[in-house]
C-alpha positions as CSV (number, residue, x, y, z in Angstrom):
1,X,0.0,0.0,0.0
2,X,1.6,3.3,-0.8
3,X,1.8,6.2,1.9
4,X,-1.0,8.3,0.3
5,X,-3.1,5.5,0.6
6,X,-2.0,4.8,4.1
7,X,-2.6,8.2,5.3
8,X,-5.6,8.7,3.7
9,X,-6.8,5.4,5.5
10,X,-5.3,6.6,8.7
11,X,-7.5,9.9,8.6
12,X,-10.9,8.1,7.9
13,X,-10.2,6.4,10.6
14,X,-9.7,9.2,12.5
15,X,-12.8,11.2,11.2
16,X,-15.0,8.3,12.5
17,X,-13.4,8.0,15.5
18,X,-14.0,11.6,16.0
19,X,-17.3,11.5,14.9
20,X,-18.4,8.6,17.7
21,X,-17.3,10.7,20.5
22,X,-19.6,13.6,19.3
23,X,-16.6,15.7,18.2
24,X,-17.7,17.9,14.6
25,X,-14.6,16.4,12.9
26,X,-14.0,18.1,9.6
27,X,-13.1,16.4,6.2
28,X,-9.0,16.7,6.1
29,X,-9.2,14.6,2.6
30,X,-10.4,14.0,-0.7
31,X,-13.4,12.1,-1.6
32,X,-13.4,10.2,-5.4
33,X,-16.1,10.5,-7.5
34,X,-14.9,8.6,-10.0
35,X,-18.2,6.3,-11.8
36,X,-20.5,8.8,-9.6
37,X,-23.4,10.4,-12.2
38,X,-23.7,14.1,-12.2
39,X,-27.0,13.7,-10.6
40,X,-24.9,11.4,-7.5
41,X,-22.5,14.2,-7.1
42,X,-24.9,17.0,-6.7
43,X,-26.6,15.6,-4.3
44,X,-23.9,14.3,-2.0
45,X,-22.4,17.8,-2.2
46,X,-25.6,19.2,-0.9
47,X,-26.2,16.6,1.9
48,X,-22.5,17.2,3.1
49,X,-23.6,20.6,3.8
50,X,-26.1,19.3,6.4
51,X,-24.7,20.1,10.4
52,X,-24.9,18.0,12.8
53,X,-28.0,18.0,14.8
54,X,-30.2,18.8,11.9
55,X,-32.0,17.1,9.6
56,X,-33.7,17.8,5.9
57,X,-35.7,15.5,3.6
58,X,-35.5,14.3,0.3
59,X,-37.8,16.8,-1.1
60,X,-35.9,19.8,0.1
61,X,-32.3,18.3,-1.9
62,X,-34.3,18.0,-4.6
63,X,-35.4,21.2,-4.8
64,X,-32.2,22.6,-3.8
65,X,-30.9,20.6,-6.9
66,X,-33.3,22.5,-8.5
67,X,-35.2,19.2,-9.8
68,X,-38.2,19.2,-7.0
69,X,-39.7,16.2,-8.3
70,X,-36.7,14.4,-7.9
71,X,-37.5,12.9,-4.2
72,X,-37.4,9.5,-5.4
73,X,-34.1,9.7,-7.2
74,X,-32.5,11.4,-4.8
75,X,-33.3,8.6,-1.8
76,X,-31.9,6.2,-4.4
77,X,-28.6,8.3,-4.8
78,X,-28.2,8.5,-1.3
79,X,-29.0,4.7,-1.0
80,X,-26.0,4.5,-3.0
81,X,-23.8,7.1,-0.7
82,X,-19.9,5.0,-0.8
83,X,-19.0,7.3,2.1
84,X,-21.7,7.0,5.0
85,X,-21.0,8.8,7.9
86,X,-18.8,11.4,6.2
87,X,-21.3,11.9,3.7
88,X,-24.1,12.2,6.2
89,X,-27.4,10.6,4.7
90,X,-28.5,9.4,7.6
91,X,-29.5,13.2,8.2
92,X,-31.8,13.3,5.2
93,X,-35.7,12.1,6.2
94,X,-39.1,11.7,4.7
95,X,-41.5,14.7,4.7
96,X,-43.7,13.5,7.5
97,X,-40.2,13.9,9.6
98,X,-40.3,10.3,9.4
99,X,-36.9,8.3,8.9
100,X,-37.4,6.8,5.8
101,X,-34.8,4.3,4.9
102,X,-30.7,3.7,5.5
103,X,-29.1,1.4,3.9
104,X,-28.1,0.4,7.7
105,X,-31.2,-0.2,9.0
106,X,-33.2,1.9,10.8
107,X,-31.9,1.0,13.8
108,X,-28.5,2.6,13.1
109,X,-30.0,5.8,11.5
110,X,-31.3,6.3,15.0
111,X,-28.7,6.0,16.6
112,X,-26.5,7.8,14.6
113,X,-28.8,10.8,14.8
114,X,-29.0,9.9,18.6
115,X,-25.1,10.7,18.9
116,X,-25.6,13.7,17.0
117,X,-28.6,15.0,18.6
118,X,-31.7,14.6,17.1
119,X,-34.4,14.1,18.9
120,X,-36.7,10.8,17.5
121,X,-39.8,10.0,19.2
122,X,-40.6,6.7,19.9
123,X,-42.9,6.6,16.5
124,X,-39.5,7.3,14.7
125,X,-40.3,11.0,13.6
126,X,-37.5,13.7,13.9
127,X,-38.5,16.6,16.4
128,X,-39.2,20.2,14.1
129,X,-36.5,21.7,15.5
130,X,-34.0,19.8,14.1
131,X,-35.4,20.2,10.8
132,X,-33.2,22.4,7.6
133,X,-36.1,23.9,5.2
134,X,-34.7,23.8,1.4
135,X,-34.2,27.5,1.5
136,X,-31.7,27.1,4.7
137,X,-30.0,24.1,2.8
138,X,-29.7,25.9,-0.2
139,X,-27.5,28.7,1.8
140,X,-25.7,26.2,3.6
141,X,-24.4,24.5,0.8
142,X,-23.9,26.9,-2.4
143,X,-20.4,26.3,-1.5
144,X,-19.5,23.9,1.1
145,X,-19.8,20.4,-0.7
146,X,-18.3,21.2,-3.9
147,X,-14.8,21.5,-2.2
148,X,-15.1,17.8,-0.7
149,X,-16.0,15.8,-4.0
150,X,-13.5,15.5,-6.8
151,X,-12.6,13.2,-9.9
């Protein structure tokens, strides 16, 4: 394994460690897009620009992607995600503030918004106040994501 590849290893590593013990740790490396659609990339962009503690649904990426009627397609991209965790879609829920799916089970989506904290009733619906309308998202991430995703 060359030393690039080591490191780069070493700091996911770090990231999720940092991540567990509710630190905000902050993406110190490149993510490949490589064989990602255009579609893909957009939409992880946007839902890297999601903070801790909040959630947003798969309508309000869509719209920010400025393709509102792409709800569907966008909880298949994120079903997709190759970087869960760093690329947080675990924070992205249906419009009833219901959790929708993760490709870890609902179990873990919980608990990873648990660590980040989210509130979740018992029925599995996200508290309002954690909740990013699309206009909010579209401010947070006119510039954030596009500087972690590269080919």
């Amino acid at each position: 394994m060359d030393p690039s590849t080591r490191r780069v290893g070493r700091e996911v590593v770090e990231f999720i460690n940092s991540y567990i013990k509710g630190d905000k740790p902050k993406i110190t490396f490149k993510l490949n897009v490589e064989g990602l659609t255009k579609f893909m990339n957009k939409v992880l962009a946007i839902v890297s620009s999601i903070p801790r503690g909040f959630v947003t649904c798969y309508g309000c990426v869509a719209e920010v992607i400025e393709n509102p009627y792409a709800c569907r397609a966008v909880g298949r991209a994120l079903a997709m995600n190759p970087w869960p965790i760093i690329i947080p879609c675990h924070r992205v829920v249906k419009s009833d503030l219901t959790l929708g799916g993760y490709r870890g089970g609902l179990d873990m989506k919980r608990e990873l918004l648990r660590i980040e904290g989210v509130a979740v009733t018992l029925a599995g619906r996200v508290l309002p106040a954690h909740f990013l309308e699309a206009r909010r998202l579209r401010e947070l991430s006119r510039d954030a994501g596009e500087k972690l995703l590269t080919s």
